[in-house]
C-alpha positions as CSV (number, residue, x, y, z in Angstrom):
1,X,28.0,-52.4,-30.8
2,X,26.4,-55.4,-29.2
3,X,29.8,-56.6,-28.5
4,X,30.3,-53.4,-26.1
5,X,27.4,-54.3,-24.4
6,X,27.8,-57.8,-23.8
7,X,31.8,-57.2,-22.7
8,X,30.6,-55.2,-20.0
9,X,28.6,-57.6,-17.5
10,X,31.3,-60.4,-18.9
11,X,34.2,-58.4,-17.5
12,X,32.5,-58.3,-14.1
13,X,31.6,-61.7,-13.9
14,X,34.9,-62.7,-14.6
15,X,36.5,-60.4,-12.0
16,X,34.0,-62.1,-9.6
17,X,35.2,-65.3,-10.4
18,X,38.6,-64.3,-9.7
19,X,38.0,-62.7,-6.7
20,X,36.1,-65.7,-5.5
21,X,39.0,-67.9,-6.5
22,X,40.9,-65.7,-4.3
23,X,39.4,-65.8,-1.1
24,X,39.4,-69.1,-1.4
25,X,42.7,-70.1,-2.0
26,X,44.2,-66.9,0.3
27,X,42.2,-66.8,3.4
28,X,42.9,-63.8,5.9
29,X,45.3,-65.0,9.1
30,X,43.7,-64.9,12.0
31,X,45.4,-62.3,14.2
32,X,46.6,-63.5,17.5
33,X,44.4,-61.9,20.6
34,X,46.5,-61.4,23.6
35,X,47.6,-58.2,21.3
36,X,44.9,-56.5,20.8
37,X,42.5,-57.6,24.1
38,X,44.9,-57.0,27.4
39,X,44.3,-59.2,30.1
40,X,44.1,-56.7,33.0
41,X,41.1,-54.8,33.0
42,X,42.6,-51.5,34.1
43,X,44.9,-51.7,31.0
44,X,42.1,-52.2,28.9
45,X,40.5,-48.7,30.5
46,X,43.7,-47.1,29.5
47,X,43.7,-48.0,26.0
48,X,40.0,-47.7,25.5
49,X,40.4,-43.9,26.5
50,X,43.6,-43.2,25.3
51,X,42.0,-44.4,21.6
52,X,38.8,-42.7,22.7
53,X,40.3,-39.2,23.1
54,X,40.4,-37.6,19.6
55,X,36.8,-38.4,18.9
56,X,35.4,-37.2,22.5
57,X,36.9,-34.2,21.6
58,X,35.5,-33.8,18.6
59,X,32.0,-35.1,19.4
60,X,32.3,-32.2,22.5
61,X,33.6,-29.4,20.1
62,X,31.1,-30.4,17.8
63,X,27.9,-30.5,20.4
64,X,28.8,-27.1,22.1
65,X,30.9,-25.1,19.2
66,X,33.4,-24.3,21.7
67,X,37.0,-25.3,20.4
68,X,38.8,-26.7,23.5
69,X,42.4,-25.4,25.1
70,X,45.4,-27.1,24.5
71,X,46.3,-29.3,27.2
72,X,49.8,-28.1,29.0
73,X,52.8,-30.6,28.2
74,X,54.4,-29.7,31.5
C-alpha cells in the first residue's frame, strides 16, 4: 500500500523531467512576422475587424437580448 502512494508523486516527477527535457531539446520556431502583422495600416483595420466580427456580435446580442438580422449576401 505504501508503494501506491509513493508511485504516485514519482510518476509526476518523472513526467516533469521529461517534459523539461523536452522543451529543452525542441524549442518552439519562431513564426515569421510579416504574416501575421501587415505592413499597411489600413490592412491591419480590415483584418482586426473582419476577425473582430463574430464576437461584436455576440457581445451586442448578449448586452441587449436582441438576436440580430442576417446580413443580405446580395
Amino acid at each position: 500500500m505504501v508503494w501506491m502512494v509513493i508511485a504516485g508523486p514519482a510518476i509526476v516527477v518523472v513526467a516533469a523531467f521529461a517534459t523539461l527535457y523536452l522543451a529543452i531539446t525542441i524549442p518552439d520556431p519562431v513564426l515569421p512576422t510579416e504574416t501575421l502583422y501587415p505592413r499597411n495600416a489600413l490592412e491591419k483595420k480590415a483584418k482586426l475587424e473582419a476577425a473582430m466580427a463574430p464576437a461584436m456580435q455576440a457581445r451586442n446580442h448578449a448586452s441587449t437580448g436582441v438576436v440580430p438580422e442576417p446580413k443580405n449576401k446580395y
